[in-house]
C-alpha positions in Angstrom: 4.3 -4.7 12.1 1.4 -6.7 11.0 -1.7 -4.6 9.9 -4.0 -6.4 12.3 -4.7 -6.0 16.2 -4.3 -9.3 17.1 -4.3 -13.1 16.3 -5.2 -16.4 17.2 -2.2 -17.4 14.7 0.3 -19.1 17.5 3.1 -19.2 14.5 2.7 -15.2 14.6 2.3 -13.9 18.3 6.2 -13.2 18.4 5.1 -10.4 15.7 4.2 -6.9 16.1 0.8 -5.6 15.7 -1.2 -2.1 15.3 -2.2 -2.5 19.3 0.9 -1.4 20.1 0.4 2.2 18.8 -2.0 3.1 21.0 -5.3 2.6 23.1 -8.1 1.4 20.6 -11.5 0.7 20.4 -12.5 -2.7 20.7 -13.9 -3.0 17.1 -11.3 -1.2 15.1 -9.9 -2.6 12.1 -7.7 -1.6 9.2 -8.4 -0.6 5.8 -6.8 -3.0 3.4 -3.8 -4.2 4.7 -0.1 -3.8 3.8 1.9 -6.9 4.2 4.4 -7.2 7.3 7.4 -6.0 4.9 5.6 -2.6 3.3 6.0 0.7 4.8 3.3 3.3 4.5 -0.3 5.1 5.2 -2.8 2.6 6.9 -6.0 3.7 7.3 -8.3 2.5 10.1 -12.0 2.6 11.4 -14.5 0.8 13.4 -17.0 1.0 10.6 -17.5 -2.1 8.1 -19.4 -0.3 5.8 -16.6 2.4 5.9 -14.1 0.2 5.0 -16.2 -1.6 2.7 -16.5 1.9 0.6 -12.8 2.8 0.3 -11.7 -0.7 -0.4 -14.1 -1.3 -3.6 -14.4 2.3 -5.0 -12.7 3.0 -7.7 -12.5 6.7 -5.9 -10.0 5.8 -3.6 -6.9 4.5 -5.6 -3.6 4.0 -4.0 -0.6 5.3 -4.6 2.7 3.1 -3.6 6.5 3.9 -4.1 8.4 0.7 -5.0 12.4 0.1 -4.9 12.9 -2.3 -7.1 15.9 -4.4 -8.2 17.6 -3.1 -11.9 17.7 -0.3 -13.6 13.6 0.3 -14.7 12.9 1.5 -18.1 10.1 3.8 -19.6 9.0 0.5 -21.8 8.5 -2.5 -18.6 6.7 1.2 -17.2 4.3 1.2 -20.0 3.8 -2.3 -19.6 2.8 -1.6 -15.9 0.7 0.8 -17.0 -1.6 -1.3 -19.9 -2.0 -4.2 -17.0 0.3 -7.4 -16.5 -0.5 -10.5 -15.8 -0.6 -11.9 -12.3 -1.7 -15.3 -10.4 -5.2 -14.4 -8.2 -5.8 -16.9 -6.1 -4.1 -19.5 -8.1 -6.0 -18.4 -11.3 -4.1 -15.8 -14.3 -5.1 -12.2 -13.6 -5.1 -9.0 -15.8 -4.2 -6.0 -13.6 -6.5 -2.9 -14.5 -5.1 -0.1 -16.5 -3.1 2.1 -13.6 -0.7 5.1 -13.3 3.0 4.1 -13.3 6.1 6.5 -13.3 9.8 6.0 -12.7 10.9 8.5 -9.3 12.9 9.2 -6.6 13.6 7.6 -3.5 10.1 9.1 -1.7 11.3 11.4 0.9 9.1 10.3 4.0 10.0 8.9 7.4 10.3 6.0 6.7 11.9 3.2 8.8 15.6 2.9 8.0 15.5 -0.8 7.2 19.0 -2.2 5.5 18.3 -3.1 1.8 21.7 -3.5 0.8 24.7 -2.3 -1.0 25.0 -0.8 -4.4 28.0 -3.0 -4.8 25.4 -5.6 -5.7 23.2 -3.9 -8.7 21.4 -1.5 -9.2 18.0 0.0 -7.9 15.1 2.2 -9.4 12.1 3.5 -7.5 8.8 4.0 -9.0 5.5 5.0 -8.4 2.0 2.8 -8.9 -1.2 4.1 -8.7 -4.1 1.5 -8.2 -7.7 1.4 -8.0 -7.8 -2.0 -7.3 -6.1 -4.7 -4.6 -5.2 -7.6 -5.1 -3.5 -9.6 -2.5 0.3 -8.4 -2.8 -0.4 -7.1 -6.3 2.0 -4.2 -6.6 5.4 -7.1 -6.0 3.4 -9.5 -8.6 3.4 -7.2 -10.9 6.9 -5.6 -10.5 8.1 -9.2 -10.3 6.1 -10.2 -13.4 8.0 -7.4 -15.3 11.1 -8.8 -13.9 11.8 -6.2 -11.7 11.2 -7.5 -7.8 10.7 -5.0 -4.9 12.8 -4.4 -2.2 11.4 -2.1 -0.4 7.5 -0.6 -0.9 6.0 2.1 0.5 2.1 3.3 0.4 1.5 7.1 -0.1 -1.8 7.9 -0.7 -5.3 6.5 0.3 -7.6 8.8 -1.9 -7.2 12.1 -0.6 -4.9 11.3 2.5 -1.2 11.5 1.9 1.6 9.9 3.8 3.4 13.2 3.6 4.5 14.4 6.5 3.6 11.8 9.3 6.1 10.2 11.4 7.2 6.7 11.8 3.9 4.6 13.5 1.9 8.0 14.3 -1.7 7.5 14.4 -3.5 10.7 13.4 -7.2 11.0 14.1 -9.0 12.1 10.6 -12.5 10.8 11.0 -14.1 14.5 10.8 -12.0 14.8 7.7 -13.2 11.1 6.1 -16.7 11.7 7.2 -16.6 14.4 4.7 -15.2 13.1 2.2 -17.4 9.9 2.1 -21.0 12.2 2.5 -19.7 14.8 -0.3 -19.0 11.2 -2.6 -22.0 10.1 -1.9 -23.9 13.2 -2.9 -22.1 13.3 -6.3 -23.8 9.9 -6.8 
């Protein structure tokens, strides 16, 4: 499904997007974005400043569980941690200092999509913690280490977990992130 509500993309109106979970209003729109192959927490609001807030605050880091192809080590997870890297629009980019640590499989409900066999190597999972975005960063960076990701999942938002919520549930939490965002901006 394609984090957006709709499109005037002709080479992409045989895709699914979020409209389909649901009655919204007319000037909704996502938080970030997770590309059409990641799994996870999306959040969503009809507020540009909102959106604006979370996206560039250093408050709100992400948290993302990546499958990725080999066996991972506790040395290519340090170098995730000091910063890698990347290509940024074309140009070298040095991801920020972020939390890194080799896990298991998460155990959400997530979609049951066929990676493949372990007949054909070996996979790790791992956890990221950003508090920045850049545009597919988390597989840059895995790839950069020369691990790529197979499957990747968002858990976290800030305070809001993935936890429990089921496959493309929307769960109303405005109260909740109203909250939040007024008790941030007191602190400041």
């Amino acid at each position: 499904m394609v984090s957006q509500f709709l499109t005037n993309d002709g080479k992409q109106k045989r895709k699914r997007f979020l409209k389909e979970l649901g009655s919204f209003p007319d000037n909704i729109m996502a938080i970030g974005r997770l590309d059409e192959k990641t799994e996870g927490l999306l959040l969503l609001t009809t507020c540009g400043k909102t959106s604006d807030i979370i996206n560039r605050s250093k408050l709100w880091s992400k948290t993302y569980h990546a499958q990725v192809d080999g066996k991972i080590t506790q040395s290519v997870i340090e170098q995730l941690k000091n910063g890698v890297v990347i290509t940024v629009n074309g140009k070298p980019y040095t991801t920020n200092p972020c939390e890194a640590a080799i896990s298991q499989e998460p155990d959400y409900n997530l979609t049951h999509t066929y990676i493949r066999d372990e007949k054909h190597g070996p996979t790790s999972w791992i956890s990221i913690t950003l508090n920045e975005g850049k545009f597919r960063q988390v597989r840059k960076m895995c790839s950069k280490v020369g691990f790529p990701v197979l499957r990747l999942v968002r858990t976290q938002i800030g305070p809001f977990q993935l936890n429990d919520v089921k496959n493309q549930k929307v769960i109303d939490v405005t109260d909740r992130l109203e909250t939040i965002l007024l008790e941030q901006q007191a602190k400041l």
